[in-house]
C-alpha positions as CSV (number, residue, x, y, z in Angstrom):
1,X,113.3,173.9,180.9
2,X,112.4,171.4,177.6
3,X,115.1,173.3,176.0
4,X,117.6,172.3,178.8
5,X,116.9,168.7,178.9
6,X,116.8,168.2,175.0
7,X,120.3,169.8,175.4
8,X,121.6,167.3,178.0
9,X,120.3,164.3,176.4
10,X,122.1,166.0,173.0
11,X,125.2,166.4,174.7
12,X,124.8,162.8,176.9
13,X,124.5,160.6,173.7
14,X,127.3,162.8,171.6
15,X,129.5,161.7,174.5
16,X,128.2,158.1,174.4
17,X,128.8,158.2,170.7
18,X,132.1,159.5,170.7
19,X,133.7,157.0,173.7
20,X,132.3,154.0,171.7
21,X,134.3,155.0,168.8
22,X,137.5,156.5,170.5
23,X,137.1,152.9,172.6
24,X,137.0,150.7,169.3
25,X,139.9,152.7,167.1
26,X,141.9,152.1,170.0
27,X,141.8,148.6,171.0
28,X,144.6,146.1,170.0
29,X,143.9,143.6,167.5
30,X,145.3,140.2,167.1
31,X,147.6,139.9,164.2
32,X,146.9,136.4,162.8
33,X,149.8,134.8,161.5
34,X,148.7,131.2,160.3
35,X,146.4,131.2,157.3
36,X,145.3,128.1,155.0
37,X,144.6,127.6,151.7
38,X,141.0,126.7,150.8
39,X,139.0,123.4,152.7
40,X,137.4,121.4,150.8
41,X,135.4,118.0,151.7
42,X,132.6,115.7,150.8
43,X,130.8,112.3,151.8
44,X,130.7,109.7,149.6
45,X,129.5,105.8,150.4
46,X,132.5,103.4,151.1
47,X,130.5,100.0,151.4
48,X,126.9,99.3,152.5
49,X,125.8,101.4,155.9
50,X,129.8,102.8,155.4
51,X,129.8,106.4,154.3
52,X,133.4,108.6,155.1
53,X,134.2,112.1,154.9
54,X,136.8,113.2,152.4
55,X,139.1,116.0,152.6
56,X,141.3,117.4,150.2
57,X,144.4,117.8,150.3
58,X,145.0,122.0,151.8
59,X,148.2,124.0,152.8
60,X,149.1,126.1,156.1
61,X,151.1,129.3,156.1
62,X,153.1,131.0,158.6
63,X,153.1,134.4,158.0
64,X,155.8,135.8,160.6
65,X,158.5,134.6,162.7
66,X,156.1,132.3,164.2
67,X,156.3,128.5,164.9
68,X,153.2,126.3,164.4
69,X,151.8,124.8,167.5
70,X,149.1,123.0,166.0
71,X,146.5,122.3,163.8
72,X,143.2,120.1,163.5
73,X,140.0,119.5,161.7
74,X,137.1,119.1,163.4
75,X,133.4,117.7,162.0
76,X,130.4,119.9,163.0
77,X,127.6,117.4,162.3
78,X,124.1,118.7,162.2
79,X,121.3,118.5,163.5
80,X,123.0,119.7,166.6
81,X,126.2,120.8,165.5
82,X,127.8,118.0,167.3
83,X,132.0,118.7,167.2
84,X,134.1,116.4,166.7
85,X,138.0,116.6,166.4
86,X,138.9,114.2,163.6
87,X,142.9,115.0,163.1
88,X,144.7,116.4,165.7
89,X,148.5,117.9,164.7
90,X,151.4,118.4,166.8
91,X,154.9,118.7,166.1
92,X,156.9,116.7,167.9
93,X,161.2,115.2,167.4
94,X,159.9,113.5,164.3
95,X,158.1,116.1,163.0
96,X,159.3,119.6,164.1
97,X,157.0,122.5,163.4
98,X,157.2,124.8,160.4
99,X,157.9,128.1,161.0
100,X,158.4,131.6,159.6
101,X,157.2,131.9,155.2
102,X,156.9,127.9,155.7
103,X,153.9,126.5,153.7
104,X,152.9,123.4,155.4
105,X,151.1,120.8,153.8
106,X,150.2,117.7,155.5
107,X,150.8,114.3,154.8
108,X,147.4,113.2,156.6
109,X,147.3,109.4,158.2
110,X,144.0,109.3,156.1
111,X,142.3,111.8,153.7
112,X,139.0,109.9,154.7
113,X,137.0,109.6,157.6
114,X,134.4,107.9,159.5
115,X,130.5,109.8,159.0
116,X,127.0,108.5,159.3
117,X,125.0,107.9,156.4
118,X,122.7,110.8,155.6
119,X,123.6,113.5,158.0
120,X,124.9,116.5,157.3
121,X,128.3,118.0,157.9
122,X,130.9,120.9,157.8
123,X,134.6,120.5,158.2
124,X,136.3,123.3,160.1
125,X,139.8,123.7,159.7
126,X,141.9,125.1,163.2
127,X,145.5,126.5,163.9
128,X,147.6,128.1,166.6
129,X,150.9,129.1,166.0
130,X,153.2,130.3,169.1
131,X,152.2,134.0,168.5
132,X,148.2,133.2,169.9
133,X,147.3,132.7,172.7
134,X,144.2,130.8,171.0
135,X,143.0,128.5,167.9
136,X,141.6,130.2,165.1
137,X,139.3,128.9,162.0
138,X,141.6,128.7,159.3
139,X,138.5,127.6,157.2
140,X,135.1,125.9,156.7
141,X,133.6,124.0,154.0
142,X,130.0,124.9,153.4
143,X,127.5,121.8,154.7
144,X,127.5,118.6,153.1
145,X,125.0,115.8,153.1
146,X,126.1,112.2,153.3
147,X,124.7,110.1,150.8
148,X,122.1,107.4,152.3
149,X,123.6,104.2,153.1
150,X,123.4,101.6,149.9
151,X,121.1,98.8,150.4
């Protein structure tokens, strides 16, 4: 009788076993077809109690026949990872959106934005081409710490 019931839980978990794999080999993956070069950023002090966020200049690429839909960076602040959208893309008659092999880099209004003195920060980088159905983290710069305000 022990004999039986090792060999039905044996058999009961190599069946488990085997539909989680068969399940994950066949599921459909989202090919991602926007990718960006590196983001990097930093805080520096701009004038007494004034410290701003820079970011340096990065590229977008389109990978298929794909047009891009959007993209934005966003500032996680911490503690809290507070997220904030800080540049917000979209083509539009004036600008039209780059599309299949096109590497996009962009002209931003201002390289520099507004942070508080001392706290810390990562910028995220996010895309969407017309290919997804959602926005994807092109990159993230590790956490950096603003710089206390100068007296």
């Amino acid at each position: 009788m022990k004999s039986r019931i090792l060999l039905l839980i044996g058999v009961s978990l190599a069946v488990v076993v085997a539909l989680f794999f068969y399940s994950r080999s066949n599921r459909v993956k989202a090919d991602v077809d926007i990718y960006a070069s590196p983001v990097h950023a930093g805080c520096y002090v701009a004038a007494s109690r004034d410290c701003r966020i820079h970011v340096e200049p990065f590229t977008i690429n389109l990978a298929s026949g794909k047009k891009m839909v959007l993209f934005r960076l966003v500032s996680i602040e911490f503690p809290g990872g507070i997220q904030t959208v800080i540049y917000d893309w979209k083509p539009d008659q004036s600008n039209p959106a780059p599309a299949l092999g096109d590497t996009y880099s962009p002209s931003l209004v201002t390289q520099d934005f507004a942070a508080t003195c001392g706290h810390t920060y990562e910028i995220s980088l996010q895309g969407q081409d017309t290919g997804d159905s959602n926005i994807f983290n092109l990159g993230l710069t590790g956490q950096f710490t603003c710089p206390s305000a100068a007296p």
